[in-house]
ROPAKE-447790 format. One record per residue: residue number from 1; y, z, x of N, C-alpha, C in turn; residue in one letter. Coordinates in nm, 3 decimals. Example, Ala and Ser with C-alpha at 12.3 -4.5 7.8 and 13.67 -1.06 7.14 Angstrom:
! residues 2
+-------+---------+---------+---------+---------+---------+---------+---------+---------+---------+-------+
! vexti !    n_py !    n_pz !    n_px !   ca_py !   ca_pz !   ca_px !    c_py !    c_pz !    c_px ! dolum !
+-------+---------+---------+---------+---------+---------+---------+---------+---------+---------+-------+
!     1 !  -0.569 !   0.780 !   1.319 !  -0.450 !   0.780 !   1.230 !  -0.330 !   0.780 !   1.320 !     A !
!     2 !  -0.225 !   0.708 !   1.285 !  -0.106 !   0.714 !   1.367 !   0.003 !   0.787 !   1.290 !     S !
+-------+---------+---------+---------+---------+---------+---------+---------+---------+---------+-------+
This chain:
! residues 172
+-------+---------+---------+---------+---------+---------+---------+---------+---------+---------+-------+
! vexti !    n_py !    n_pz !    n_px !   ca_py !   ca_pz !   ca_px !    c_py !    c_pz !    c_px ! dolum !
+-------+---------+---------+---------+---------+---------+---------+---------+---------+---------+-------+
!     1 !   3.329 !  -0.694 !   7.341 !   3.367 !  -0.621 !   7.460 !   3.329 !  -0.476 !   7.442 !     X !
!     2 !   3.268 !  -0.456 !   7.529 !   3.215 !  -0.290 !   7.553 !   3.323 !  -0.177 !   7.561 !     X !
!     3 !   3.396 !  -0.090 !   7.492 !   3.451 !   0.015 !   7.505 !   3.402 !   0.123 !   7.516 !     X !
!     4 !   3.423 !   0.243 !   7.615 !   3.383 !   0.335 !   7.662 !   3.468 !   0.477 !   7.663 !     X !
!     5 !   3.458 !   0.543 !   7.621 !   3.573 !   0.656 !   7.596 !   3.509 !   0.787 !   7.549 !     X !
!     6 !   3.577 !   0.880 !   7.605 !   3.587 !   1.039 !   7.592 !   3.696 !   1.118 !   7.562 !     X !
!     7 !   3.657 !   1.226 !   7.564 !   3.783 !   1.337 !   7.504 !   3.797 !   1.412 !   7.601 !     X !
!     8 !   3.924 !   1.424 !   7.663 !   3.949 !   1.505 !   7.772 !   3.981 !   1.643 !   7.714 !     X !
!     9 !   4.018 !   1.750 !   7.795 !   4.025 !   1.900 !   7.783 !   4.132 !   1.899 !   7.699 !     X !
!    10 !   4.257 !   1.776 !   7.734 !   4.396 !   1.848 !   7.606 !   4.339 !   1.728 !   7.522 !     X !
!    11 !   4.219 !   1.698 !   7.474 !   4.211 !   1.635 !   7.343 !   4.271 !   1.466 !   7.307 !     X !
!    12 !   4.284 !   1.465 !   7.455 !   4.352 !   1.286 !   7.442 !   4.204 !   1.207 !   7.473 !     X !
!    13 !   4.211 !   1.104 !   7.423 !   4.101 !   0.985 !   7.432 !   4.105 !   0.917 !   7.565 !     X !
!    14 !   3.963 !   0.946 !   7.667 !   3.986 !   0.875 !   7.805 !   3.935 !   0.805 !   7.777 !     X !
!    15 !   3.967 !   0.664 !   7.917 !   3.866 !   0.590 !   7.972 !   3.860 !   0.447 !   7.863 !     X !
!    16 !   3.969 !   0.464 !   7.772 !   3.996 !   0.368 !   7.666 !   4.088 !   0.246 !   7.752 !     X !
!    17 !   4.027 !   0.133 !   7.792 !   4.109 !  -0.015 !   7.834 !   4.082 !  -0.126 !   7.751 !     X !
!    18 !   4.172 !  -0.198 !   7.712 !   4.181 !  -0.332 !   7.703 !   4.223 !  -0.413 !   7.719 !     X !
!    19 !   4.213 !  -0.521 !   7.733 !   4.269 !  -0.629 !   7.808 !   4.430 !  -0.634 !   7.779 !     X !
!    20 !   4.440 !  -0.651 !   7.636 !   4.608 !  -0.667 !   7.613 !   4.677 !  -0.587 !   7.594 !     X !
!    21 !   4.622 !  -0.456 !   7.654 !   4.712 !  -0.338 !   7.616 !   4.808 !  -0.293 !   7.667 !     X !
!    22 !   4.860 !  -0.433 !   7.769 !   4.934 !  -0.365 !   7.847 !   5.054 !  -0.312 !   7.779 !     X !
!    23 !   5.155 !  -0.241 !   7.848 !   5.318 !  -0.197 !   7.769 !   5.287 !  -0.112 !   7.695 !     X !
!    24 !   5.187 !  -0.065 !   7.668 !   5.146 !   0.026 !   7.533 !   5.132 !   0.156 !   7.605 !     X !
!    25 !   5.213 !   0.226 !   7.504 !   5.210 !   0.412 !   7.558 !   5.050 !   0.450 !   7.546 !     X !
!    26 !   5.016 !   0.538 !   7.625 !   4.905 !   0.612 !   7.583 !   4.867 !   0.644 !   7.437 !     X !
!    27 !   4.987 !   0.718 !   7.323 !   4.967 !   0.741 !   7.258 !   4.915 !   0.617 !   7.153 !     X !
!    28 !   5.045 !   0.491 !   7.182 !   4.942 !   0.361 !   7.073 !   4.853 !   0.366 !   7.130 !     X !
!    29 !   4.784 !   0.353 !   7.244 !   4.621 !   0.281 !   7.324 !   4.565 !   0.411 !   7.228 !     X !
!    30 !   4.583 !   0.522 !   7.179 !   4.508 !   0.636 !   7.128 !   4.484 !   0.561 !   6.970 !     X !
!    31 !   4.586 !   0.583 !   6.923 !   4.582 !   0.547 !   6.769 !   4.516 !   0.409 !   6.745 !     X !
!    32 !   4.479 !   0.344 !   6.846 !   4.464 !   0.192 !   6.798 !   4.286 !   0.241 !   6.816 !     X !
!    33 !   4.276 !   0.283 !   6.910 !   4.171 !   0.338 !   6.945 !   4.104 !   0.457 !   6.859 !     X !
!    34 !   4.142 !   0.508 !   6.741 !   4.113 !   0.596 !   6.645 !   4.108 !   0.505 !   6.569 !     X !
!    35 !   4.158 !   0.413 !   6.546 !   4.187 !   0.338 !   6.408 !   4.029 !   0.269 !   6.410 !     X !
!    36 !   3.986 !   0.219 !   6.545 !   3.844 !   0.110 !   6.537 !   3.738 !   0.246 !   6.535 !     X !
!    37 !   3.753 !   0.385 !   6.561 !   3.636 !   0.484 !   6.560 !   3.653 !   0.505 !   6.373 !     X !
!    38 !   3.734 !   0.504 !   6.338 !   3.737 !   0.483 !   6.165 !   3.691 !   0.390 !   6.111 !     X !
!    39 !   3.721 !   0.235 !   6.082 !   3.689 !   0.154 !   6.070 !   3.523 !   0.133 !   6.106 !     X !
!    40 !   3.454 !   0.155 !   6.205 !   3.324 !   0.189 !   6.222 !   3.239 !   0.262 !   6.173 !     X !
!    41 !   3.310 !   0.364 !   6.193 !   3.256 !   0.481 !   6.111 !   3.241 !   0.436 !   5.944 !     X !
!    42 !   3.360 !   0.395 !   5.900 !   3.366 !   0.385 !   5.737 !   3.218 !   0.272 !   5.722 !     X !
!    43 !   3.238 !   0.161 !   5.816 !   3.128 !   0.053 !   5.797 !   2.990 !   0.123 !   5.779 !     X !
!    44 !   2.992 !   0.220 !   5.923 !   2.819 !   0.269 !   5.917 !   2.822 !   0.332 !   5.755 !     X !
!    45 !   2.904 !   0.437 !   5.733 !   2.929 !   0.514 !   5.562 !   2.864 !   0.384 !   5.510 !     X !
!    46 !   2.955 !   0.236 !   5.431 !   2.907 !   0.190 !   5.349 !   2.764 !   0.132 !   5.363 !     X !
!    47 !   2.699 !   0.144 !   5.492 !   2.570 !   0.097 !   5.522 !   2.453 !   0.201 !   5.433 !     X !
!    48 !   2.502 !   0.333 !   5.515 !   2.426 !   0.413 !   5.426 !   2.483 !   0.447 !   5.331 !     X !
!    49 !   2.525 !   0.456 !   5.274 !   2.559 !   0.468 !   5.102 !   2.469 !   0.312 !   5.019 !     X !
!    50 !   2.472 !   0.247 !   5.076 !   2.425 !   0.109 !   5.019 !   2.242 !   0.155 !   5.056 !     X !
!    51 !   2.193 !   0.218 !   5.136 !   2.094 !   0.237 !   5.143 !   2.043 !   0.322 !   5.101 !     X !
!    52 !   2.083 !   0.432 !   5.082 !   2.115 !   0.557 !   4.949 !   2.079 !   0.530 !   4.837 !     X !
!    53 !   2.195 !   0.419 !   4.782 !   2.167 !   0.370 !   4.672 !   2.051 !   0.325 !   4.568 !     X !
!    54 !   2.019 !   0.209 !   4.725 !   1.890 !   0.132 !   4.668 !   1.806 !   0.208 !   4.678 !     X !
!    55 !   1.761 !   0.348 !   4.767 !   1.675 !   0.448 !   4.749 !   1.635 !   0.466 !   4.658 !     X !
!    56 !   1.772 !   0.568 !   4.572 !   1.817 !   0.630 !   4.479 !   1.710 !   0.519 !   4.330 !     X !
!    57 !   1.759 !   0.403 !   4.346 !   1.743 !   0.293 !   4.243 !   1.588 !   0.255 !   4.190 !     X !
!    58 !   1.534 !   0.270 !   4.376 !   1.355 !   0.259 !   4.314 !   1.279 !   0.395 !   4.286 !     X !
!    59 !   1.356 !   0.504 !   4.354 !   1.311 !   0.621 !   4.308 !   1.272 !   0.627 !   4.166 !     X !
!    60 !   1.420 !   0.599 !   4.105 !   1.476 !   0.585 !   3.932 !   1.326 !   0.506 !   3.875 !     X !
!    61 !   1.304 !   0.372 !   3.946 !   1.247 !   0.247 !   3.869 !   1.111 !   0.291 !   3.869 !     X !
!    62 !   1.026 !   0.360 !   3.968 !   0.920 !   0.464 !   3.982 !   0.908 !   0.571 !   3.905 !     X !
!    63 !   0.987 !   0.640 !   3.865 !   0.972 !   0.738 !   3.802 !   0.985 !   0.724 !   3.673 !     X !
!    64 !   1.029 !   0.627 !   3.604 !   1.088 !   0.583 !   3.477 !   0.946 !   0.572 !   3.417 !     X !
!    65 !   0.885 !   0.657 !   3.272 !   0.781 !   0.590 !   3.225 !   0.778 !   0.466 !   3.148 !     X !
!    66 !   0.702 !   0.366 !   3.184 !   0.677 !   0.230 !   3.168 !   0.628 !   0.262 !   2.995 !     X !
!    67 !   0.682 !   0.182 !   2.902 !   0.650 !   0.200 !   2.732 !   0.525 !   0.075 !   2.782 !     X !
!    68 !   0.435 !   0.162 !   2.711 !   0.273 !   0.151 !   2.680 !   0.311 !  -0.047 !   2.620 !     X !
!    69 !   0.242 !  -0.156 !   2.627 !   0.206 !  -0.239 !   2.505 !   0.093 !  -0.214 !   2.428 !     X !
!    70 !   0.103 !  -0.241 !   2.303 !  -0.039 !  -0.245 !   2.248 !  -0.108 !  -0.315 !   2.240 !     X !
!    71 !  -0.240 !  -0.288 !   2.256 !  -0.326 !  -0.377 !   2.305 !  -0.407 !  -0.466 !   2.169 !     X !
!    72 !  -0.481 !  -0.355 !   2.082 !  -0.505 !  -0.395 !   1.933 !  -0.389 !  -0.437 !   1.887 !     X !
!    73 !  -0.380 !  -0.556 !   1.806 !  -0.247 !  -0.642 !   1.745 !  -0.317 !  -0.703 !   1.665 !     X !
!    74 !  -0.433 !  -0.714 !   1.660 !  -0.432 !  -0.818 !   1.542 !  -0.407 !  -0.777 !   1.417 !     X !
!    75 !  -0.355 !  -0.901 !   1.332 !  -0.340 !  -0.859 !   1.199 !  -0.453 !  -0.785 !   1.098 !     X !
!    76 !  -0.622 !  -0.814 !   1.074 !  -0.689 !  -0.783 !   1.071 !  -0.769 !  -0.690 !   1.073 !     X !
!    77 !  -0.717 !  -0.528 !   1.049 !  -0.807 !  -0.399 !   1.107 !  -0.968 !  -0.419 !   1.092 !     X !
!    78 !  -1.066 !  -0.319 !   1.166 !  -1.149 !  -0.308 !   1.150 !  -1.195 !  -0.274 !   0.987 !     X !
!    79 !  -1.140 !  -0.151 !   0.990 !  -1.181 !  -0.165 !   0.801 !  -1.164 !  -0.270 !   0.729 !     X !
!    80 !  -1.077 !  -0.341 !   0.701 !  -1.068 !  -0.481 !   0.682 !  -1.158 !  -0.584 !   0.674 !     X !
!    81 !  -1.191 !  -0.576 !   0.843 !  -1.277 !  -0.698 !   0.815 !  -1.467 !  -0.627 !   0.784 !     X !
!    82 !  -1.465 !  -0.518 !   0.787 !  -1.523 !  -0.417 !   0.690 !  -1.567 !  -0.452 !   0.562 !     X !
!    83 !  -1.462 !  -0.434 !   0.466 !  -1.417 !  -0.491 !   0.351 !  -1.424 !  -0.627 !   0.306 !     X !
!    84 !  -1.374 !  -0.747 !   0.415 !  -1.396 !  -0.899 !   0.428 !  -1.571 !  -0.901 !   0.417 !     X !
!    85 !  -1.625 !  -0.873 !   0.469 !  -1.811 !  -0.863 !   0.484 !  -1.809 !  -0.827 !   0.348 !     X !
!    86 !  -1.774 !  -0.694 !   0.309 !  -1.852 !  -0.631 !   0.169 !  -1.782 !  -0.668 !   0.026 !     X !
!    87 !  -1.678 !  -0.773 !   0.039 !  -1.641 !  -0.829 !  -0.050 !  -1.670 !  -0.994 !  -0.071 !     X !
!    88 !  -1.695 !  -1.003 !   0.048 !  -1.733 !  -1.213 !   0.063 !  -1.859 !  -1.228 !   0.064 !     X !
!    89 !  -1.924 !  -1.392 !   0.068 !  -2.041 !  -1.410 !   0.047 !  -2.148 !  -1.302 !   0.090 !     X !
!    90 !  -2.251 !  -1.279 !   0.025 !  -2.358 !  -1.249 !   0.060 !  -2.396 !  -1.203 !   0.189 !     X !
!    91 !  -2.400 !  -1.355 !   0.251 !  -2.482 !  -1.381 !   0.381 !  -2.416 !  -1.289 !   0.513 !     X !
!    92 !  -2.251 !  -1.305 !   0.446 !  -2.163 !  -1.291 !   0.603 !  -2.224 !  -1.149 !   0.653 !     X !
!    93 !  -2.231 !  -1.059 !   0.543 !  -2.272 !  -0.903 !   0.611 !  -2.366 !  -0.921 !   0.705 !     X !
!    94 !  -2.466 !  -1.010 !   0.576 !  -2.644 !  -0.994 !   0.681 !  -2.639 !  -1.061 !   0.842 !     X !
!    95 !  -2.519 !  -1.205 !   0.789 !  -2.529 !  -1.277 !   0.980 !  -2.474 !  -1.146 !   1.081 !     X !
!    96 !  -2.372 !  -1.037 !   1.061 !  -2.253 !  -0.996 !   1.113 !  -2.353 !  -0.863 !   1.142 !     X !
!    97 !  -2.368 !  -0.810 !   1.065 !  -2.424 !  -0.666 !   1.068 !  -2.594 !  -0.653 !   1.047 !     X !
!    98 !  -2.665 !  -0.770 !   1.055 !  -2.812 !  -0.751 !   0.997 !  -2.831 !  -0.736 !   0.921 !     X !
!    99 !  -2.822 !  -0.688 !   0.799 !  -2.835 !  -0.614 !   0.673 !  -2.752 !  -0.651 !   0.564 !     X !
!   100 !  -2.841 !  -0.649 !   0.443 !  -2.744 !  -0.727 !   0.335 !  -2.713 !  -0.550 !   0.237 !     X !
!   101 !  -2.621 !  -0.632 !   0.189 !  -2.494 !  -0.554 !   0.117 !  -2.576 !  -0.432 !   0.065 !     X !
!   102 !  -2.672 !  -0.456 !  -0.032 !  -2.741 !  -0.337 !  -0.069 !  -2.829 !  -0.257 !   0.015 !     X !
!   103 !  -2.864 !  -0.317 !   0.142 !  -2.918 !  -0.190 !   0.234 !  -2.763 !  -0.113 !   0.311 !     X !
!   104 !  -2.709 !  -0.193 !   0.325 !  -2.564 !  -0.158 !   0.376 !  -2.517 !   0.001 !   0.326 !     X !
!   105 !  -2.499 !  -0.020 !   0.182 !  -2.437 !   0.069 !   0.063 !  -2.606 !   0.180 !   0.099 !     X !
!   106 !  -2.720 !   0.184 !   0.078 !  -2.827 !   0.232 !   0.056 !  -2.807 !   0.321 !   0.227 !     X !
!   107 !  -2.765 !   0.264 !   0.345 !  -2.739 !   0.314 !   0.432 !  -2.670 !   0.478 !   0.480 !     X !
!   108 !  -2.514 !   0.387 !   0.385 !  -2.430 !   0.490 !   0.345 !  -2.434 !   0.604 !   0.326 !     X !
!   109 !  -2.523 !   0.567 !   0.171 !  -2.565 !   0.676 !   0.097 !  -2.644 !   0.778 !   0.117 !     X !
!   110 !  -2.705 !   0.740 !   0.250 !  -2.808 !   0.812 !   0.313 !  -2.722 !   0.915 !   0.422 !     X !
!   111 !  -2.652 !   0.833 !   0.526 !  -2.570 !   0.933 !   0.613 !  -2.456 !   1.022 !   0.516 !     X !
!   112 !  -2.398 !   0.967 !   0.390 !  -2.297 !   1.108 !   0.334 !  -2.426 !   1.175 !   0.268 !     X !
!   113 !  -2.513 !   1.160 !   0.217 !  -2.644 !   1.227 !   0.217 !  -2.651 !   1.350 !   0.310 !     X !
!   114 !  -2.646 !   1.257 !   0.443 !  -2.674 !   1.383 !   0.569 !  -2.577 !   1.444 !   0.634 !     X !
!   115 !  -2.442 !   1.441 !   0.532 !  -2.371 !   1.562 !   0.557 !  -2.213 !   1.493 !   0.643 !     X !
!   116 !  -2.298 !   1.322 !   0.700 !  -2.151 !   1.237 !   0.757 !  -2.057 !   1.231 !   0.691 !     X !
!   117 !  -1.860 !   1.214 !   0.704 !  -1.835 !   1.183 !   0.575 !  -1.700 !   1.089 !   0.689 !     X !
!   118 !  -1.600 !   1.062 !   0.621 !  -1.497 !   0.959 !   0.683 !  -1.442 !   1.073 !   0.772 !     X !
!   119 !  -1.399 !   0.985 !   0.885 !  -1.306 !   1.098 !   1.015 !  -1.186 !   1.098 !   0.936 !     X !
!   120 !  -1.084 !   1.126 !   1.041 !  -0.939 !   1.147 !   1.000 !  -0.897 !   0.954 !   0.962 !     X !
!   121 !  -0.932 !   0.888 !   1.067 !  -0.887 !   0.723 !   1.055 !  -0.985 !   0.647 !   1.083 !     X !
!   122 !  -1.088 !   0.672 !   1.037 !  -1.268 !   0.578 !   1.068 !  -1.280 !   0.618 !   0.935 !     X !
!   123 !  -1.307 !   0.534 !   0.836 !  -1.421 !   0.561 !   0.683 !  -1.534 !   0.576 !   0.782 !     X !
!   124 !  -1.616 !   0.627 !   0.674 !  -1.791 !   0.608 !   0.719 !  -1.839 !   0.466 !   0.691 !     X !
!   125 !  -1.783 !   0.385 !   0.636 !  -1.828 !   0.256 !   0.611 !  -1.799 !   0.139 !   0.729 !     X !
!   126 !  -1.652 !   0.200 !   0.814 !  -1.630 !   0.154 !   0.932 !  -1.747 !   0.194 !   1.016 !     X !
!   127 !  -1.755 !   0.349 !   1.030 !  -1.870 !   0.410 !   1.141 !  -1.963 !   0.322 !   1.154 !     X !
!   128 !  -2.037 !   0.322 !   1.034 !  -2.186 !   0.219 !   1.032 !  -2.158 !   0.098 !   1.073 !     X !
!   129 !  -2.032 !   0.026 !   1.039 !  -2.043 !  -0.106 !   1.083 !  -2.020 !  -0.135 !   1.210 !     X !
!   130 !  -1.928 !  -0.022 !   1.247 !  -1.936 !  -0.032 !   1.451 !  -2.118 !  -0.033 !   1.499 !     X !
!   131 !  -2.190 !   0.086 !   1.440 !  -2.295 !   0.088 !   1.485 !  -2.362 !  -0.040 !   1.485 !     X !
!   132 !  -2.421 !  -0.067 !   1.387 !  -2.482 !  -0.191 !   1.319 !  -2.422 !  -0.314 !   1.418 !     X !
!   133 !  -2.272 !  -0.361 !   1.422 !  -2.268 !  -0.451 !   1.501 !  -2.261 !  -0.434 !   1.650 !     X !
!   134 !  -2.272 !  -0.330 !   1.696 !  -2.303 !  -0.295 !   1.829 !  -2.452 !  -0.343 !   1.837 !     X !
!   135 !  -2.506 !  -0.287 !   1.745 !  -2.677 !  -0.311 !   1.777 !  -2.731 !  -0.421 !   1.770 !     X !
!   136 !  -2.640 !  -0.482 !   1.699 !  -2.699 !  -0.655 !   1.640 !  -2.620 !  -0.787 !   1.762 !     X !
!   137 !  -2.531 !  -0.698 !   1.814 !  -2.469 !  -0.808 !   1.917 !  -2.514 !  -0.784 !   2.068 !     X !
!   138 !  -2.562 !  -0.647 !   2.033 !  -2.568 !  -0.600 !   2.220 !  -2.413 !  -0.606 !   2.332 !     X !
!   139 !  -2.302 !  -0.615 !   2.249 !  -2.207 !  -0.604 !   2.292 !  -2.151 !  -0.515 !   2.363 !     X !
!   140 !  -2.038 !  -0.542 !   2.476 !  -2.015 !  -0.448 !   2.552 !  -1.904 !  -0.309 !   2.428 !     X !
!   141 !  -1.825 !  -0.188 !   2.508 !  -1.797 !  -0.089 !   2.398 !  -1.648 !  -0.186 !   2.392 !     X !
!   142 !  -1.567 !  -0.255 !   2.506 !  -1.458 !  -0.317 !   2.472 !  -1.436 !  -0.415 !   2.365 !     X !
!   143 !  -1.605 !  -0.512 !   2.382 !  -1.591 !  -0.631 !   2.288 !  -1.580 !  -0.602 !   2.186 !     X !
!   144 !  -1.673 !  -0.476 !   2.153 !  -1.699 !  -0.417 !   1.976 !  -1.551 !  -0.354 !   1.944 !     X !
!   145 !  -1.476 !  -0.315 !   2.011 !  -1.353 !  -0.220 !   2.009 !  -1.227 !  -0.358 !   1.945 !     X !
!   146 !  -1.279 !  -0.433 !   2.072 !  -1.199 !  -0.587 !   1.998 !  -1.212 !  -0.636 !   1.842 !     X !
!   147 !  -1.325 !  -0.640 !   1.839 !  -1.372 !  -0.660 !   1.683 !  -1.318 !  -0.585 !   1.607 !     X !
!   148 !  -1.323 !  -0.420 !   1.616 !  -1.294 !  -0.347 !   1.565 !  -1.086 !  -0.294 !   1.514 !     X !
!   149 !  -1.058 !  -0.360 !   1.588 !  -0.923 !  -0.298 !   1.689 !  -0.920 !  -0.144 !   1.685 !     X !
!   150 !  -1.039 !  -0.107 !   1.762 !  -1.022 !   0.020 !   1.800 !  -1.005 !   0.034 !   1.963 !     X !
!   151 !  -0.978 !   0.161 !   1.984 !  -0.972 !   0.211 !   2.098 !  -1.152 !   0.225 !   2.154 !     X !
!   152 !  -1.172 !   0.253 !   2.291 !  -1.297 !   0.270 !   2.388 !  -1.346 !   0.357 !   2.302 !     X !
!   153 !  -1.283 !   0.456 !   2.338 !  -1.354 !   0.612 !   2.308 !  -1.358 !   0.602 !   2.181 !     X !
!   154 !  -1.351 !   0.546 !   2.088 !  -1.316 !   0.550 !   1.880 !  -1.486 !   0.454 !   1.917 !     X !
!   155 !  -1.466 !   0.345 !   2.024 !  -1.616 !   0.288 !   1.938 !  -1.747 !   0.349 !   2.037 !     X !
!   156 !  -1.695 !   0.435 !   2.143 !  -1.827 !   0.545 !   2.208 !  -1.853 !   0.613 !   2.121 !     X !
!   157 !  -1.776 !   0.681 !   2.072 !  -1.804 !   0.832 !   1.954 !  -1.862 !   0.733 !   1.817 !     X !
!   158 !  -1.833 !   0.647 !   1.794 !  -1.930 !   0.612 !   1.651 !  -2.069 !   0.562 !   1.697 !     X !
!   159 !  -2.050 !   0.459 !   1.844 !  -2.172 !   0.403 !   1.843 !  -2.312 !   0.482 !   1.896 !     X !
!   160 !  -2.236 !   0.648 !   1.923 !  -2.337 !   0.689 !   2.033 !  -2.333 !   0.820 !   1.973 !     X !
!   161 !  -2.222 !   0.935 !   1.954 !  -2.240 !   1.074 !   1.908 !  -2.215 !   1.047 !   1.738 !     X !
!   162 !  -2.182 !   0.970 !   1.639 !  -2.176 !   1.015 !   1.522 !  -2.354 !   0.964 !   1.482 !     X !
!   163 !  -2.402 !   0.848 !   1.533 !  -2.509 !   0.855 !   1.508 !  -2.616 !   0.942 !   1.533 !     X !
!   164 !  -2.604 !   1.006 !   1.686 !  -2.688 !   1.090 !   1.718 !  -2.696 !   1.249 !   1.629 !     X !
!   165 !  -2.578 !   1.224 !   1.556 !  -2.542 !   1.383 !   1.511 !  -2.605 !   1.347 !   1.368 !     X !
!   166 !  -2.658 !   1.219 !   1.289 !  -2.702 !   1.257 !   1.147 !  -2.839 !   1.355 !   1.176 !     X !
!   167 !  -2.833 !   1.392 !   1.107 !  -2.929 !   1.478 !   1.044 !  -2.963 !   1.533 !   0.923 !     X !
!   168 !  -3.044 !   1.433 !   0.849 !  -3.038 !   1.473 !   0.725 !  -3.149 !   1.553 !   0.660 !     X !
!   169 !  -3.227 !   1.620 !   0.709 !  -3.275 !   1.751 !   0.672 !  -3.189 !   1.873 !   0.716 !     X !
!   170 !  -3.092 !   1.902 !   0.787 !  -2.984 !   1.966 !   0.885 !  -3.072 !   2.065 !   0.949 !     X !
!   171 !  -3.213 !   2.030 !   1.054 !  -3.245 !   2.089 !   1.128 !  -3.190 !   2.041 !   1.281 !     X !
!   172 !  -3.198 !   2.154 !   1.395 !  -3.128 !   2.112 !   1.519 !  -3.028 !   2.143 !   1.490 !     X !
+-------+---------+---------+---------+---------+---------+---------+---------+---------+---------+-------+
């Protein structure tokens, strides 16, 4: 049922009827009639407060920084399987990297020769072998990075600027 009502000049509630109101002073038809503008009111409140909330909640869930997973996990580091090549058969270096053990080492010896030496967390023995199996697989920089468990940019900078930078006469 549609109720309709105003506030007259001395502040009483007009134009307020209902069916069973009869016998009732003005003043109950008032209070009963304040009581449902409360009750409404409080409802719309918990509407928006509940919508507030959940605002409030994805704001939170958006803004919250998400913890990284890692992506390299394997047990296996690159140096490692580094090491696995230059400690196991023969062959595995030459199938893996082209080159058998003593051009490998003869390699080496040539770039700390030309002044290369281990980064902060790359040996130079890693460097070469990113190179080498980049070149021998034609692999993309992720796949070799996989192999490696390195990061993108760890197997750009070996496969592309540490090589370009030997120089072993140190001209340029």
């Amino acid at each position: 049922m549609d109720q309709e009502f105003s506030f007259g000049m001395d502040g009483r509630i007009e134009g307020y009827i209902e069916e069973d109101s009869e016998g009732e002073t003005a003043e109950e038809c008032d209070r009963r009639l304040l009581e449902l503008i409360v009750t409404q009111y409080r409802q719309e409140l918990l509407t928006v407060s509940d919508i507030a909330a959940k605002v409030s909640e994805v704001i939170i869930l958006a803004t919250q920084r998400v913890q990284p997973i890692p992506y390299h996990t394997s047990i296996l580091s690159g140096q490692g399987w580094v090491e696995e090549l230059l400690n196991g058969h023969p062959e595995r270096i030459r199938t893996e990297l082209a080159v058998h053990k003593h051009v490998f080492q003869a390699l080496l010896n040539e770039l700390r020769g030309g002044g290369l030496t281990d980064s902060k967390k790359v040996t130079l023995e890693e460097q070469l072998a990113i190179f080498l199996y980049t070149c021998v697989t034609g692999l993309s920089v992720r796949h070799v990075g996989e192999r490696f468990q390195r990061s993108n940019g760890t197997i750009s900078k070996y496969v592309f600027h540490s090589v370009l930078s030997y120089n072993p006469d140190n001209k340029y």
